[in-house]
PDB file of N, CA, C and O in Angstrom:
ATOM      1  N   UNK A   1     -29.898  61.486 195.290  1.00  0.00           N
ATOM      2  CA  UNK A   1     -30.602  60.667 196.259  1.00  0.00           C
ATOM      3  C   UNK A   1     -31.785  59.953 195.595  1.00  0.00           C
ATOM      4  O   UNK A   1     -31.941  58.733 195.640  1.00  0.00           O
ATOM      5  N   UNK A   2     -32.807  61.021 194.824  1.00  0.00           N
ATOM      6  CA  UNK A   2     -33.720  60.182 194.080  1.00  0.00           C
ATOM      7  C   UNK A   2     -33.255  58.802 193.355  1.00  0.00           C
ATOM      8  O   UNK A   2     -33.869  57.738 193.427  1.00  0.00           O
ATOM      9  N   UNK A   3     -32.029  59.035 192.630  1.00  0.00           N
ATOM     10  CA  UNK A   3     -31.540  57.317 191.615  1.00  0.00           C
ATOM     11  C   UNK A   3     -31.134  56.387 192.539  1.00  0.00           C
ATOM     12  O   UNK A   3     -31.147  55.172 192.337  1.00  0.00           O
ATOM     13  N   UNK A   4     -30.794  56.896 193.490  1.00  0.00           N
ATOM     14  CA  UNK A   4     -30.188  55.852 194.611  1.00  0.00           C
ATOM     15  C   UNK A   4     -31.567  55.018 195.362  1.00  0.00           C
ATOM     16  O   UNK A   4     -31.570  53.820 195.643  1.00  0.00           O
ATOM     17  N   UNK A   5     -32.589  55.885 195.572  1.00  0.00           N
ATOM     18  CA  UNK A   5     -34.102  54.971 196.114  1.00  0.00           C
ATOM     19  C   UNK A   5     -34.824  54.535 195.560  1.00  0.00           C
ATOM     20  O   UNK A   5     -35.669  53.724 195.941  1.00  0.00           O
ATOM     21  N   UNK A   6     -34.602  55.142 194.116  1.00  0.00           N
ATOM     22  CA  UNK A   6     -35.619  54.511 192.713  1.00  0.00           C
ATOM     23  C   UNK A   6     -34.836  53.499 192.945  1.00  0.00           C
ATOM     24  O   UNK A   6     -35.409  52.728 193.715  1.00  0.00           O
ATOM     25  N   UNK A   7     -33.225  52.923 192.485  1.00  0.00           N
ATOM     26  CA  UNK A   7     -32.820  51.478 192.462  1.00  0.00           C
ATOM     27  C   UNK A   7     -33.183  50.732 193.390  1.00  0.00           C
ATOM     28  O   UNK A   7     -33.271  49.540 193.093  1.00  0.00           O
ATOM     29  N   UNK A   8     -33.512  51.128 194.787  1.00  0.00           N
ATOM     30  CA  UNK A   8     -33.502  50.110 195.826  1.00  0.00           C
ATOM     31  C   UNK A   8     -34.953  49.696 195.677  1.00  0.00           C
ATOM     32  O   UNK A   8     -35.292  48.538 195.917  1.00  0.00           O
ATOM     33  N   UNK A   9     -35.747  50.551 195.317  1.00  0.00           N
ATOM     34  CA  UNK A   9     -37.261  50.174 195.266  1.00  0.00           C
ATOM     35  C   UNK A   9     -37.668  49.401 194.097  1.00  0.00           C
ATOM     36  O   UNK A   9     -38.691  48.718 194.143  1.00  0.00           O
ATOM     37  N   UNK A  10     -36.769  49.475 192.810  1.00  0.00           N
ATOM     38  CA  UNK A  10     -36.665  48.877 191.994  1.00  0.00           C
ATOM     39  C   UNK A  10     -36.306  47.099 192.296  1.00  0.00           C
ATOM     40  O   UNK A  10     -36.801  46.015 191.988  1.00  0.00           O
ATOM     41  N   UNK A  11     -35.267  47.560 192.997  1.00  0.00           N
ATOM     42  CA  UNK A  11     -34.313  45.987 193.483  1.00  0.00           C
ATOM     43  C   UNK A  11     -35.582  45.210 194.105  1.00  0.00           C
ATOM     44  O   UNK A  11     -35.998  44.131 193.682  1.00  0.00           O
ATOM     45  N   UNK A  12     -36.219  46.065 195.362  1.00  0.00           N
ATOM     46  CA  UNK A  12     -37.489  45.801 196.058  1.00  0.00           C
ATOM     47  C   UNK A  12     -38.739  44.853 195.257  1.00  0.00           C
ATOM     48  O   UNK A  12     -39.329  43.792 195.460  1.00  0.00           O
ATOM     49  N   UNK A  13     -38.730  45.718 194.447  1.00  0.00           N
ATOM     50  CA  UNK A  13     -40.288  45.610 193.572  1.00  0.00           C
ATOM     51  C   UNK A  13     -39.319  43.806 192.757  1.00  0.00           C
ATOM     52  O   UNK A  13     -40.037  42.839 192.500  1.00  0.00           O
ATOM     53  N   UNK A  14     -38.176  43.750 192.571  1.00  0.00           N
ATOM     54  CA  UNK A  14     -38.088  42.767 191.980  1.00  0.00           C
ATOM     55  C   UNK A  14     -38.165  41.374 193.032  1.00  0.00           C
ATOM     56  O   UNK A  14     -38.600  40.232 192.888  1.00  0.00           O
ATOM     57  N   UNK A  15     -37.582  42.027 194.016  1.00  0.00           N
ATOM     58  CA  UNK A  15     -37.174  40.340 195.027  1.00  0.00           C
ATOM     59  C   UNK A  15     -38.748  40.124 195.329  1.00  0.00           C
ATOM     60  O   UNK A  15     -39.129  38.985 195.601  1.00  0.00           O
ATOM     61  N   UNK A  16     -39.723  41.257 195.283  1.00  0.00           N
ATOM     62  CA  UNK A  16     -41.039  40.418 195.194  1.00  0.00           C
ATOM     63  C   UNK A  16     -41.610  39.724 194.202  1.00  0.00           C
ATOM     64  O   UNK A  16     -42.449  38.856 194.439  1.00  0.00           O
ATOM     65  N   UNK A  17     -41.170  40.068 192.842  1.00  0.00           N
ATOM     66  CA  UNK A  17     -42.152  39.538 192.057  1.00  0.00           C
ATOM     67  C   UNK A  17     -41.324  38.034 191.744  1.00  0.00           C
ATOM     68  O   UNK A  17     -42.001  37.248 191.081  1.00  0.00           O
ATOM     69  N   UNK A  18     -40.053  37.585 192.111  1.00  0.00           N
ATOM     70  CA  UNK A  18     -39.579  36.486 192.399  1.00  0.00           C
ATOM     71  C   UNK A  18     -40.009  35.716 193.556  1.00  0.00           C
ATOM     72  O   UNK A  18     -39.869  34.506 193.733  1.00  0.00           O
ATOM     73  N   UNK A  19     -40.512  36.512 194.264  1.00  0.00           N
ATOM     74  CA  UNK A  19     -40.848  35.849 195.587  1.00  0.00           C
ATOM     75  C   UNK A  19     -42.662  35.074 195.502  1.00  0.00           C
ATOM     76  O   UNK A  19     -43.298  34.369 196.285  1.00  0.00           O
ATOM     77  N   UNK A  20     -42.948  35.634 194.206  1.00  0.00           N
ATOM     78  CA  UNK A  20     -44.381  35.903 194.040  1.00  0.00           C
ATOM     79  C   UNK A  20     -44.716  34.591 192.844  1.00  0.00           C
ATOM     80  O   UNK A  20     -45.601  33.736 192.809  1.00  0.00           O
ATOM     81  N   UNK A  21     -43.549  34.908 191.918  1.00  0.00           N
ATOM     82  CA  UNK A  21     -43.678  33.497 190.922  1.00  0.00           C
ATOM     83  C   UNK A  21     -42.895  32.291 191.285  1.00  0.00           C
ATOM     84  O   UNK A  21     -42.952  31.420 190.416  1.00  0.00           O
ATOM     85  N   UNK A  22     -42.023  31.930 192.554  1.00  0.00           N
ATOM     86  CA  UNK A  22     -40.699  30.961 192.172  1.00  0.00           C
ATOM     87  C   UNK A  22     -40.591  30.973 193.887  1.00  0.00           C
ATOM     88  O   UNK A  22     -39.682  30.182 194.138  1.00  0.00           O
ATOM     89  N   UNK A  23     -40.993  31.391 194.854  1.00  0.00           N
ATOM     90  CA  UNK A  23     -41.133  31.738 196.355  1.00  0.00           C
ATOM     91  C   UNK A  23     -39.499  31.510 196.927  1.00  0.00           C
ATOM     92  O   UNK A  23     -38.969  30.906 197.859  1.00  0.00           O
ATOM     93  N   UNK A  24     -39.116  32.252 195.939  1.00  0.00           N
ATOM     94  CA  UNK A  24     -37.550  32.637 195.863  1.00  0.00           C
ATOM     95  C   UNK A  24     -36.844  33.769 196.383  1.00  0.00           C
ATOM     96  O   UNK A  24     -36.033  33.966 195.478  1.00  0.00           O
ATOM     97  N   UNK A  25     -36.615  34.675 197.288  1.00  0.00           N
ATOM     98  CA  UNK A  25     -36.150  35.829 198.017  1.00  0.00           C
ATOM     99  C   UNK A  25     -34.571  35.808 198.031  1.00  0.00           C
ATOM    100  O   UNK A  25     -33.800  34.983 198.523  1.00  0.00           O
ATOM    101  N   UNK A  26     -34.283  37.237 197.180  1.00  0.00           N
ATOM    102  CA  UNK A  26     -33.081  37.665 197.282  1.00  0.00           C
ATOM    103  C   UNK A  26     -32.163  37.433 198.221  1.00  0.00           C
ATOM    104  O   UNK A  26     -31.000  37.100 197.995  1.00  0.00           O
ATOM    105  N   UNK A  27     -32.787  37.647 199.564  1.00  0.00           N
ATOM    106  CA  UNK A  27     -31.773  37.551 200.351  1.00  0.00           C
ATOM    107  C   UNK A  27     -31.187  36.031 200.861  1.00  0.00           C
ATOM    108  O   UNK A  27     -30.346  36.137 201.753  1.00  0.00           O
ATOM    109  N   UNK A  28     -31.418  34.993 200.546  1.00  0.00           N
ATOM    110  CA  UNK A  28     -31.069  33.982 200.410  1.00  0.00           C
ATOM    111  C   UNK A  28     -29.497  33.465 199.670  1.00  0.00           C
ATOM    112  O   UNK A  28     -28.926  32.376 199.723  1.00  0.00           O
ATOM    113  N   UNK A  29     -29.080  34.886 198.919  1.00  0.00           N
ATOM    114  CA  UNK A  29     -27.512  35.008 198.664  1.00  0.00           C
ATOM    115  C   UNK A  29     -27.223  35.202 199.536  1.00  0.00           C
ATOM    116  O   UNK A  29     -26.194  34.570 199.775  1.00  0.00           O
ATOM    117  N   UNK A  30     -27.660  36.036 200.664  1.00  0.00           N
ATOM    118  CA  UNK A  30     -27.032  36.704 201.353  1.00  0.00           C
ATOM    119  C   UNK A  30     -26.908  36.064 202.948  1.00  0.00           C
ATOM    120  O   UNK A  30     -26.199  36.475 203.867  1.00  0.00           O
ATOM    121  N   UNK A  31     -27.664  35.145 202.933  1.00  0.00           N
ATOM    122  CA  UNK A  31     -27.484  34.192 204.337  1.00  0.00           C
ATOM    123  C   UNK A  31     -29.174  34.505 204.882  1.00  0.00           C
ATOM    124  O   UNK A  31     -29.477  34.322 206.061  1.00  0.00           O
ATOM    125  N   UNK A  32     -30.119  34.959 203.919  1.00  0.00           N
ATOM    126  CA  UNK A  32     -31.511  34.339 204.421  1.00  0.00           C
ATOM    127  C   UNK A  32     -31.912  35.820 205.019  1.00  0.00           C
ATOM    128  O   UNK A  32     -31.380  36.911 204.812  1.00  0.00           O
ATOM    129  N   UNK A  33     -33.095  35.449 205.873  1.00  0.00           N
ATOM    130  CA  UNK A  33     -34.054  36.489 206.235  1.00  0.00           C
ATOM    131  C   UNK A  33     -33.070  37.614 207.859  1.00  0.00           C
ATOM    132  O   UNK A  33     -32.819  38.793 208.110  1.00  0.00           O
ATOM    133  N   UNK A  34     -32.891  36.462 208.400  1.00  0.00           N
ATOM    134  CA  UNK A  34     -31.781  36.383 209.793  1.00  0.00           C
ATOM    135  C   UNK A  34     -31.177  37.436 209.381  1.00  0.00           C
ATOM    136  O   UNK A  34     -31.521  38.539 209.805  1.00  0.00           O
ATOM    137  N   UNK A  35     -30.249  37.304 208.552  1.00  0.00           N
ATOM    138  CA  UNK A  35     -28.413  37.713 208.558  1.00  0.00           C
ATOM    139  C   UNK A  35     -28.571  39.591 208.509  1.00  0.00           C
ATOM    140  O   UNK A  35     -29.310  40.248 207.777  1.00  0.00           O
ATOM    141  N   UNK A  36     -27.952  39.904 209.176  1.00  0.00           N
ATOM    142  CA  UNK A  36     -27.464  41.453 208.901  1.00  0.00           C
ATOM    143  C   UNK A  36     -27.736  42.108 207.668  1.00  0.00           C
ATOM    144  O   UNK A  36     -28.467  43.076 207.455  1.00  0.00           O
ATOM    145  N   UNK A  37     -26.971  41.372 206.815  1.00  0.00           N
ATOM    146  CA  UNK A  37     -26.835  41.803 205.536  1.00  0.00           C
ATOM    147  C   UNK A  37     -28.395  42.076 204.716  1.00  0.00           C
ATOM    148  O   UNK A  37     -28.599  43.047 203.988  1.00  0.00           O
ATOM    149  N   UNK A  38     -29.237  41.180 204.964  1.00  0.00           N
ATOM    150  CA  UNK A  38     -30.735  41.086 204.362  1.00  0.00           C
ATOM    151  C   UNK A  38     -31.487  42.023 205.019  1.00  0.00           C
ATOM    152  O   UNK A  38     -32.422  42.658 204.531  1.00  0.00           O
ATOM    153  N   UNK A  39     -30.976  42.115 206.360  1.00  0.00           N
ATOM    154  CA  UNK A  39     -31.754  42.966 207.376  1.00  0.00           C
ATOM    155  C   UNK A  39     -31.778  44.709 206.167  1.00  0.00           C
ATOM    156  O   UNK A  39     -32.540  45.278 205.385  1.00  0.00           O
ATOM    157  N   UNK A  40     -30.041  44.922 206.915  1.00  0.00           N
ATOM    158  CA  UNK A  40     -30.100  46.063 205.857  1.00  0.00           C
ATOM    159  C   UNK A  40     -30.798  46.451 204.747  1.00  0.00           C
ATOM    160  O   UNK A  40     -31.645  47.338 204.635  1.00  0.00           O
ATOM    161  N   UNK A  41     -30.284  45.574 203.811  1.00  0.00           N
ATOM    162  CA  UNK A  41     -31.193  45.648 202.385  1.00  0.00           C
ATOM    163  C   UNK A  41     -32.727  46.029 202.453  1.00  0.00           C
ATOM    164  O   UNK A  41     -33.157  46.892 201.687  1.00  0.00           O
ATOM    165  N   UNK A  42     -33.537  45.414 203.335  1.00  0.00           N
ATOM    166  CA  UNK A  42     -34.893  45.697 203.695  1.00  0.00           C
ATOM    167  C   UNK A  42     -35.035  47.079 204.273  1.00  0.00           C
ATOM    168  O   UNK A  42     -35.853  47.841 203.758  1.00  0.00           O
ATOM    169  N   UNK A  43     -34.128  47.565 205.556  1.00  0.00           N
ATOM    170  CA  UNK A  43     -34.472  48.910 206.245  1.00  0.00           C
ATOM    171  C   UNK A  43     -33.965  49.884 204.817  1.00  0.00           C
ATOM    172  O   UNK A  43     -34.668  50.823 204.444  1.00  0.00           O
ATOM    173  N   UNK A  44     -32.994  49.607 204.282  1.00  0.00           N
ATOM    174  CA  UNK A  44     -32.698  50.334 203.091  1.00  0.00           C
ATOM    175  C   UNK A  44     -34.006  50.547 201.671  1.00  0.00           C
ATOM    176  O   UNK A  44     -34.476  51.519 201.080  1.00  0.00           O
ATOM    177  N   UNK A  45     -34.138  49.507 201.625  1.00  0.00           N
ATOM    178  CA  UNK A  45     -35.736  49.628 200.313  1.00  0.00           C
ATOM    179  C   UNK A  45     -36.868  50.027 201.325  1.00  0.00           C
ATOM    180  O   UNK A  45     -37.705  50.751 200.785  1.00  0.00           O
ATOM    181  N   UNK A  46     -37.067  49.812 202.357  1.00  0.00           N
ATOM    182  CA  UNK A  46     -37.979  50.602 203.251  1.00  0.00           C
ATOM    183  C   UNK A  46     -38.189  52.144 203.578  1.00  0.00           C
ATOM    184  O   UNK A  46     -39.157  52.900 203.657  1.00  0.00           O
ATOM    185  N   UNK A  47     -36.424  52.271 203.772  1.00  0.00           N
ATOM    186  CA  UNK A  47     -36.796  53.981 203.720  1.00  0.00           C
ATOM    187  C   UNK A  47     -36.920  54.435 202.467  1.00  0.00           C
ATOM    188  O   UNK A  47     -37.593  55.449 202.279  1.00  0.00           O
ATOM    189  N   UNK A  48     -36.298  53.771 201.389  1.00  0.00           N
ATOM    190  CA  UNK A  48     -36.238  54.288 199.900  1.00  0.00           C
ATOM    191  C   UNK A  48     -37.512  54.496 199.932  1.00  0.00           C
ATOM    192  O   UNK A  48     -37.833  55.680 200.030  1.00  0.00           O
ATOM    193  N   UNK A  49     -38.420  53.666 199.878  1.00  0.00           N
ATOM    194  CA  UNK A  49     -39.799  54.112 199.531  1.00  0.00           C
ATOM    195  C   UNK A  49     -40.972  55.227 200.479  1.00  0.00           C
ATOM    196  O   UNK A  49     -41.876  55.781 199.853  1.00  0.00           O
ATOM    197  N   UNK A  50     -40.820  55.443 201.956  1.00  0.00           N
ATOM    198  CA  UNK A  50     -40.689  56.762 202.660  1.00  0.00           C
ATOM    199  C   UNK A  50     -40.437  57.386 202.288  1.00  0.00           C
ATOM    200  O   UNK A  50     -41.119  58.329 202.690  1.00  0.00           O
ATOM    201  N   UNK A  51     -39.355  57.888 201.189  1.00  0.00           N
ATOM    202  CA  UNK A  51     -38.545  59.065 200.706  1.00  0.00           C
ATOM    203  C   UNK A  51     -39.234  58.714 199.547  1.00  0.00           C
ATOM    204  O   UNK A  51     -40.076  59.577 199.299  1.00  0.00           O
ATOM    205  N   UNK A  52     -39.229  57.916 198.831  1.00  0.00           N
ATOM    206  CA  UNK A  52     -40.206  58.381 197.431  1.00  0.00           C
ATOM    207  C   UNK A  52     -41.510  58.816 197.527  1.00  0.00           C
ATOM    208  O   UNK A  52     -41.927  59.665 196.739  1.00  0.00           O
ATOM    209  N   UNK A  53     -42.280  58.297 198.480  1.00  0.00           N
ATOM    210  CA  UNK A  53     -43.488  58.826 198.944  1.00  0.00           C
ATOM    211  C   UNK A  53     -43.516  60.069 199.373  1.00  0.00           C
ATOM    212  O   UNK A  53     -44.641  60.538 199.201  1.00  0.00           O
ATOM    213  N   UNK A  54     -42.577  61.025 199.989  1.00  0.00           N
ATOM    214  CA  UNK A  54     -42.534  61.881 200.600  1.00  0.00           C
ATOM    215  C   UNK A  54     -41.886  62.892 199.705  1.00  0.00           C
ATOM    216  O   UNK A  54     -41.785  64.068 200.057  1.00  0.00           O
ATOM    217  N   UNK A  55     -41.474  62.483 198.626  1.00  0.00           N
ATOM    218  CA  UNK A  55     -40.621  63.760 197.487  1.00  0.00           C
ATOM    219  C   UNK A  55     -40.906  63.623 195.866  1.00  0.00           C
ATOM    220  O   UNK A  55     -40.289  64.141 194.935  1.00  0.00           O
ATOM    221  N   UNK A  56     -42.346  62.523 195.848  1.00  0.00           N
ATOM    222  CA  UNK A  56     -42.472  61.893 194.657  1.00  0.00           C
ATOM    223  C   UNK A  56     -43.429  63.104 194.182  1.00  0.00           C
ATOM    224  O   UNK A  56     -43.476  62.981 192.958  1.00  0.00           O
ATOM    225  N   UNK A  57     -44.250  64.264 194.575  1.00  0.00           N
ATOM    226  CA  UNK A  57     -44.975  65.131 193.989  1.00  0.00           C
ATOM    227  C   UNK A  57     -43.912  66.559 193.394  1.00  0.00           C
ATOM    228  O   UNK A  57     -44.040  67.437 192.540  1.00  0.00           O
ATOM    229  N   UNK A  58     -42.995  66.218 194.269  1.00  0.00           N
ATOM    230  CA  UNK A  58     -41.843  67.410 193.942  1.00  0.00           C
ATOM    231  C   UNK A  58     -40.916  66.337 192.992  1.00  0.00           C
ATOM    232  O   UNK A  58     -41.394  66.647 191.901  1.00  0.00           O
ATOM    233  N   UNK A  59     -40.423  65.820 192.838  1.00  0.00           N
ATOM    234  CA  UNK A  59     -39.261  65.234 192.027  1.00  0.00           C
ATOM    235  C   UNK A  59     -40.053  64.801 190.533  1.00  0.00           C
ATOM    236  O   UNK A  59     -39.435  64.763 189.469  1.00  0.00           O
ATOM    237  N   UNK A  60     -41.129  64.572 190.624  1.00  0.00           N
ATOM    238  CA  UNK A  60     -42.260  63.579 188.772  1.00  0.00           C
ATOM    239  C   UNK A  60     -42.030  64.729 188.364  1.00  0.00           C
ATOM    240  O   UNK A  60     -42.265  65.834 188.854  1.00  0.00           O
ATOM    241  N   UNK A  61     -41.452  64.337 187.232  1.00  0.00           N
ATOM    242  CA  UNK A  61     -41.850  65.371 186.154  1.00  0.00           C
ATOM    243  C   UNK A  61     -43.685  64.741 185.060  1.00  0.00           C
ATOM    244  O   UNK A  61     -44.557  65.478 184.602  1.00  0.00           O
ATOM    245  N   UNK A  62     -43.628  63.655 185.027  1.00  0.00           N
ATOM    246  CA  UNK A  62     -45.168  63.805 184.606  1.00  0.00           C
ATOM    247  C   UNK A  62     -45.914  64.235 185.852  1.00  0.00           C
ATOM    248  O   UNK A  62     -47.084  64.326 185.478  1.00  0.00           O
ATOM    249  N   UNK A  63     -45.863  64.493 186.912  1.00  0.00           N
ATOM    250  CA  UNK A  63     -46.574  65.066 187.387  1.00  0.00           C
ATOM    251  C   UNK A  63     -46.963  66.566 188.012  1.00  0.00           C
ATOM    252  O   UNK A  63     -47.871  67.110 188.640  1.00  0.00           O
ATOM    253  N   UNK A  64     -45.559  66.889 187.371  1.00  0.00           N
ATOM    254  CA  UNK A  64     -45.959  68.194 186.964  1.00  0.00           C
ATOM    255  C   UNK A  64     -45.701  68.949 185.810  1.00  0.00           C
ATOM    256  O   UNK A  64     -45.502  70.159 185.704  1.00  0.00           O
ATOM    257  N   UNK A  65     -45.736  68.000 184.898  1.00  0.00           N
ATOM    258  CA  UNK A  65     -46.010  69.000 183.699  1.00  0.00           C
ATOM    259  C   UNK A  65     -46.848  69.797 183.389  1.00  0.00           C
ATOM    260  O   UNK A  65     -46.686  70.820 182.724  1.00  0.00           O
ATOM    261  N   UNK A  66     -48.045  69.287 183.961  1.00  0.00           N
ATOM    262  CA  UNK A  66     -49.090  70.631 183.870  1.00  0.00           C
ATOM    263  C   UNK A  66     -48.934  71.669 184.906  1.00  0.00           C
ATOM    264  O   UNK A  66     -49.583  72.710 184.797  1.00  0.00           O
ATOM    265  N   UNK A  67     -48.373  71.539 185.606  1.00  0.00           N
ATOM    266  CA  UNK A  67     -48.099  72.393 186.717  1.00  0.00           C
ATOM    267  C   UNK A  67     -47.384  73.993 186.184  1.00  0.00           C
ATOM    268  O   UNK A  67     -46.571  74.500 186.958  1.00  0.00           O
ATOM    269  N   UNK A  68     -47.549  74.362 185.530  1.00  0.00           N
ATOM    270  CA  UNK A  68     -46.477  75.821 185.033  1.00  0.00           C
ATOM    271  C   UNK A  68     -47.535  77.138 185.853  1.00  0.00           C
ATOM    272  O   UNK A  68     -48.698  77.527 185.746  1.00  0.00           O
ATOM    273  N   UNK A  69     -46.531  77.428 186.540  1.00  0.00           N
ATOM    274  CA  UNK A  69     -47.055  78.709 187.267  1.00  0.00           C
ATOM    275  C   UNK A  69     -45.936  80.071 186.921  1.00  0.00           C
ATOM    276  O   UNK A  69     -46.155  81.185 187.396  1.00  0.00           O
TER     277      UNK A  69
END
């Protein structure tokens, strides 16, 4: 589950920084902001990042390497 929300947040983090240099948005393959398909993609990188926020102190390993109990 973690590789599956890292990619979407990944995918995420990219359609912004296109959106940021070129005001260019991914979902514009996909039939624009409207369409189903874009919708998804968004509730999908949305929860991805809920779930990374919420399992990112248990899943880092740099962040717990010092952690040895």
């Amino acid at each position: 589950m973690h590789k599956v929300t890292f990619l979407l947040l990944v995918i995420g983090g990219l359609n912004w920084l296109l959106v940021g240099l070129f005001g260019w948005d991914i979902s514009a393959w996909f039939g624009g902001m409207g369409s189903m398909v874009s919708r998804v993609i968004y509730v999908l990188v949305g929860l991805s990042a809920v779930y990374e926020l919420a399992m990112h102190k248990k899943l880092c390993k740099e962040c717990n390497k010092g952690a040895t109990m």
